[in-house]
N, C-alpha and C positions, 0 to 999 in steps of 0.2 A: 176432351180436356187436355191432352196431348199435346194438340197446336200448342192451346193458350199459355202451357208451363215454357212450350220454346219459345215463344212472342214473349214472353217475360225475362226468360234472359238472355234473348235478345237485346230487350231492354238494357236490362241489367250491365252488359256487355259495353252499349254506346255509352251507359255514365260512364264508365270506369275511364274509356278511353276520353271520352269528354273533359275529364278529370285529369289524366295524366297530358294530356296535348296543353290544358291551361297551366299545371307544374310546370312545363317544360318550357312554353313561353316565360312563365316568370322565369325561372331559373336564368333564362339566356339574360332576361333586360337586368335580374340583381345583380349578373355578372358585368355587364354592359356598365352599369354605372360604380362598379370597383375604381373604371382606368377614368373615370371625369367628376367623380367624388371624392372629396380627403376627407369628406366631415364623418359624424356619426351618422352608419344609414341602417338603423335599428330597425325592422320590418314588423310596421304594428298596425297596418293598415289591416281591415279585416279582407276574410281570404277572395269570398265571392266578390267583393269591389277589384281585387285584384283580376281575379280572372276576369269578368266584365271589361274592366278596360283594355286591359290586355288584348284579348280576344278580337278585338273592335279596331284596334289600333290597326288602320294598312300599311301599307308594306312590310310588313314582321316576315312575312311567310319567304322572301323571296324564290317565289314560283317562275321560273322559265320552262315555255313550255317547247317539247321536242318535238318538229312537225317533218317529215320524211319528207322526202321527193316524190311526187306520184308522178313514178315511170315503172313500166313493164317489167317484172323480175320473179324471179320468183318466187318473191316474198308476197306479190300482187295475186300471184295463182293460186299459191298456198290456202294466202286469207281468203282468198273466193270462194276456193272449194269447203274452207272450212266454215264461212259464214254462212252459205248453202245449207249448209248443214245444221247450223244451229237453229238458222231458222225456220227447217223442218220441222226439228226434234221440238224447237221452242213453239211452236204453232198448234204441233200436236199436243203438248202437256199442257199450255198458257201459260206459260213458264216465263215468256217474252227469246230467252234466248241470251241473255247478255252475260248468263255463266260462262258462255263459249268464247262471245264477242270481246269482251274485257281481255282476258287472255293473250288473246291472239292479237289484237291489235299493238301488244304491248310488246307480247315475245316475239311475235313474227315480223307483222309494220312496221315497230319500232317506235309507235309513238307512246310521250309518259304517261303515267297514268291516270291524271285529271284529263288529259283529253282524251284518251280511249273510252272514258266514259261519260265525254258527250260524244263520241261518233258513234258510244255505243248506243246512245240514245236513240239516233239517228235510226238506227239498222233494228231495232225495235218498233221503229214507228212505223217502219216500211214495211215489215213482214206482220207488223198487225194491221192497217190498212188492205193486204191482198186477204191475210185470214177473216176479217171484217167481211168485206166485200163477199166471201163464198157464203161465211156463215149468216148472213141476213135471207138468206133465203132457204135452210133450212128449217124441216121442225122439230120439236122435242120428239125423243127418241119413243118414249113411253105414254106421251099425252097430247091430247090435241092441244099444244100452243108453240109457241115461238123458240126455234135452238136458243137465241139468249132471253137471259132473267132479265129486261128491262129494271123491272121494280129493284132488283137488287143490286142491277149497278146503279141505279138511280141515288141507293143507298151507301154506297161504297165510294162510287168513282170524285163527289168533292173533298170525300177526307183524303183521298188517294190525293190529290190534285194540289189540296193545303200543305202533306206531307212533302211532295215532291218542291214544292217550293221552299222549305224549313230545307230539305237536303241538299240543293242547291247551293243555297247560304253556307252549309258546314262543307261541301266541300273545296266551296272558295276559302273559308277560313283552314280548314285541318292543313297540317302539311301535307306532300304528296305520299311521305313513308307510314304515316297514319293509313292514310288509303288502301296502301298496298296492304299493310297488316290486317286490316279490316274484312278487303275480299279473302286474303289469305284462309285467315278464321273462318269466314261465314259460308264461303266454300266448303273447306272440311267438313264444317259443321253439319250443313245441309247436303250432300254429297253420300256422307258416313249413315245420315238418318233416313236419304232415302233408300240406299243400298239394301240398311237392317231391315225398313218395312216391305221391300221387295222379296228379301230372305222369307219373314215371317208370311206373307200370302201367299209366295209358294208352298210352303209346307202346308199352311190351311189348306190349299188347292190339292197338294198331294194327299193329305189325308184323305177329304172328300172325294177322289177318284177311287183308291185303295178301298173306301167303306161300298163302292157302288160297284166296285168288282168282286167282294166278297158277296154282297147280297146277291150280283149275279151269278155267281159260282155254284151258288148257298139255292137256285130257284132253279139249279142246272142249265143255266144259260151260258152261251159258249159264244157269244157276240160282239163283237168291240163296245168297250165302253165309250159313248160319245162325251168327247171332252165340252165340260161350261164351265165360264169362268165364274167367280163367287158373284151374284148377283147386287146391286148396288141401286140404292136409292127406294122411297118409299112403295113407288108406283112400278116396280122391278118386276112381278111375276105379272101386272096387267097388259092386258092387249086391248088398246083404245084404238079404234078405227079413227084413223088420219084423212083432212080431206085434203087434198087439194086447195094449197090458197096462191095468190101471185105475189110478185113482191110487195108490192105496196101493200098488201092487207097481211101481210107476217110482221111489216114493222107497228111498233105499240108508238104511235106519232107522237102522242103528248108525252111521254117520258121523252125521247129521242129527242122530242125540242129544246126542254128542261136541262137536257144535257150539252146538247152545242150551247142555249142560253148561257149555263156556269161557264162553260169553257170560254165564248167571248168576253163576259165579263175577265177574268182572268189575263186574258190574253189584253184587254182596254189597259190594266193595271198597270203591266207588266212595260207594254208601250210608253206610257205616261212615264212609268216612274223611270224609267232609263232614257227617255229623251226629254223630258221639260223637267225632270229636280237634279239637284246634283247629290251623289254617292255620300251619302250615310246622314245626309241631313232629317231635319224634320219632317219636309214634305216628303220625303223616300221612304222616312219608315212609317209616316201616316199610309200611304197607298200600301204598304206592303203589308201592315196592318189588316186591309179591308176587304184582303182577300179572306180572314176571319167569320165575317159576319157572312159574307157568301157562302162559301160552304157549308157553316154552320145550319143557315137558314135553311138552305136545301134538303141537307142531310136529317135535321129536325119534321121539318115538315112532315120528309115520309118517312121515319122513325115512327112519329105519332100514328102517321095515316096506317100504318101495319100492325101497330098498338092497339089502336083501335078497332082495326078490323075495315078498315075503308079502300083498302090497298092488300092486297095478299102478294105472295111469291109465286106465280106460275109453275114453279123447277120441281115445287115439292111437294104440290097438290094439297091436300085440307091442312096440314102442318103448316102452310105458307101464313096461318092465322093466329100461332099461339105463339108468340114471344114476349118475355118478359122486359120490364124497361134495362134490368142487366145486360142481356140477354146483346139487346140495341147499341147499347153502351158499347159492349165490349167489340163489337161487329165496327163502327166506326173507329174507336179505337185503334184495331188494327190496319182498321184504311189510312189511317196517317202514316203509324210504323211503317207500311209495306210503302208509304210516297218517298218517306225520308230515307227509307235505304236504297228505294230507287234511284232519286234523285244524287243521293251523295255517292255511290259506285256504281251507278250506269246498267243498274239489272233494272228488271221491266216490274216486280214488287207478284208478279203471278202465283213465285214459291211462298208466296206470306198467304194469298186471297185463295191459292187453290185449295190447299189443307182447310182453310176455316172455311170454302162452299160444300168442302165433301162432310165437314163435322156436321152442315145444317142436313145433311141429307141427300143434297144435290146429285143427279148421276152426272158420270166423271163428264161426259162429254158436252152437257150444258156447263157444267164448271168452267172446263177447257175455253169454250165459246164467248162466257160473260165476262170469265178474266179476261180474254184477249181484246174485248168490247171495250171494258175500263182503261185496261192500257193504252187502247188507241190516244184517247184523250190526254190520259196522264204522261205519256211520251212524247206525244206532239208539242204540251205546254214546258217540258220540258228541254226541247231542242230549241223553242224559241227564246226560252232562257239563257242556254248557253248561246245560244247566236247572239244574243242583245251584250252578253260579257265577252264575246270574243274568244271562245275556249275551243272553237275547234276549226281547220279550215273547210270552207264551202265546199270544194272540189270533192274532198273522200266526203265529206257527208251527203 
């Protein structure tokens, strides 16, 4: 329950700022029309019409965006070795990496911050792509099936995919110093909370050493204590004999189709609507629209089919069969949250999906593998977005 009270104000978090970005637009256009109105300009329109149009309105933001020189310096070293790096650390946690990446491309490269988070995008898609590729041919640690949860990114990865696309949108609309404040906070935030849960497992972990050296003490054993770490997941103390499989029989095919199937659709939309409608018409928001019913449909499907019991979870063994329709609910739910904050500051959405795979049970390292599975998609759909707006140049991405 943990996650879900952060995922809430989280929530929480993007109104206010939702909120105060639409104040602030108005604010600028009431003042705007001080210096071109004499008359009475009494403000009785209601609020939400306001923001609405507002919001909508282009050109308000006036965005130029800062694009470096890509020559040898080294600022070009820096960012390598530190992208290297993120995208170890980020490969290893499913994290994506783009805590590092946003950063550094901003403090070091030099570019602003709407495009650092599309090249962050970029540099996301690519280090899960290589991590994809190893982890398709491992298997669960504990049980004979597949390193990734298919079924569960089956279930995750179109809301992932819808959200990412919502965040797109805001952050072509927010200003760029919304942006920066938003990673600011949500770094801290997440930063601070992993730090404290890393405190608290150590001390669980030292305890449980401390209790297993008094018992040895206490049995007059005089022996190292062999260090374990707190054990994780349902199927943790079992030893399930593993066969042997090749690749093609570790991937679960008909999920894996259902997954490129969503993601072409998307990608069909995304094309159409940026090359045959024009910007903010009818036909743009019908298409952009209809990535709705896709996802949904998917997402539903195998909600029910796990509801029912016609579909289970591989990651978590007989538990992969009891969830309740909340339960469902709230699991998609946060698949959108963790798109749209992907999508709008260029993080890969990992730190939202890996907390609520480890809530279901999941051992960390199927976590690690399924998030980085979803992300592939949802960052890929996302680079081809900013590519279709024009947000980042070709060469650094």
């Amino acid at each position: 329950m943990g996650s879900i009270r952060t995922m809430m104000m989280i929530m929480l978090y993007f109104s206010s700022v939702f909120m105060l970005v639409s104040g602030d637009r108005i604010f600028m256009k009431l003042e705007g029309s001080r210096f071109n109105d004499t008359k009475d300009y009494g403000y009785e329109q209601n609020l939400v019409t306001n923001i609405v149009e507002f919001l909508w309105q282009p050109g308000e933001s006036g965005y130029q965006h800062v694009w470096p020189d890509m020559k040898l310096g080294w600022q070009i070293v820096v960012g390598t070795i530190i992208g290297f790096c993120g995208a170890a650390f980020g490969s290893v946690g499913g994290v994506g990496g783009g805590g590092i990446y946003v950063p550094m491309l901003t403090l070091i490269i030099g570019f602003d911050q709407k495009s650092s988070t599309a090249i962050s995008k970029c540099m996301i898609m690519g280090a899960a792509l290589s991590s994809v590729h190893y982890n398709l041919k491992l298997r669960h640690p504990t049980m004979n099936a597949p390193m990734i949860d298919y079924d569960l990114a089956l279930l995750i990865q179109p809301m992932l995919m819808l959200g990412i696309s919502i965040g797109v949108i805001f952050n072509v609309i927010f200003p760029e110093w919304i942006v920066t404040i938003l990673l600011l906070v949500l770094f801290l935030g997440t930063s601070t909370k992993a730090f404290l849960k890393g405190v608290e497992t150590w001390k669980k972990e030292t305890i449980m050493k401390k209790e297993a050296m008094r018992r040895l003490e206490s049995n007059g054993a005089a022996s190292e204590v062999e260090y374990r770490p707190i054990p994780t997941g349902p199927d943790a103390i079992k030893h399930i004999e593993k066969h042997e499989v090749t690749l093609i029989e570790n991937v679960c095919w008909n999920e894996f189709g259902l997954l490129v199937l969503v993601w072409i659709l998307f990608l069909a939309i995304q094309i159409t609507k940026n090359y045959y409608t024009t910007t903010c018409s009818t036909s743009y928001w019908v298409l952009e629209g209809l990535q709705i019913p896709v996802a949904l449909g998917v997402c539903v499907y195998e909600a029910v089919s796990l509801y029912k019991g016609r579909r289970t979870l591989s990651s978590i063994g007989e538990r992969g069969t009891n969830f309740t329709v909340f339960q469902l609910i709230t699991y998609c739910f946060f698949g959108v949250v963790a798109g749209v904050v992907g999508g709008l500051l260029g993080l890969g959405g990992g730190f939202i999906m890996g907390p609520l795979f480890l809530e279901l049970g999941v051992p960390p390292q199927v976590s690690s593998a399924t998030a980085t599975f979803a992300m592939t998609f949802s960052s890929s759909m996302s680079v081809v977005q900013y590519y279709l707006l024009k947000r980042f140049p070709v060469p650094y991405g």
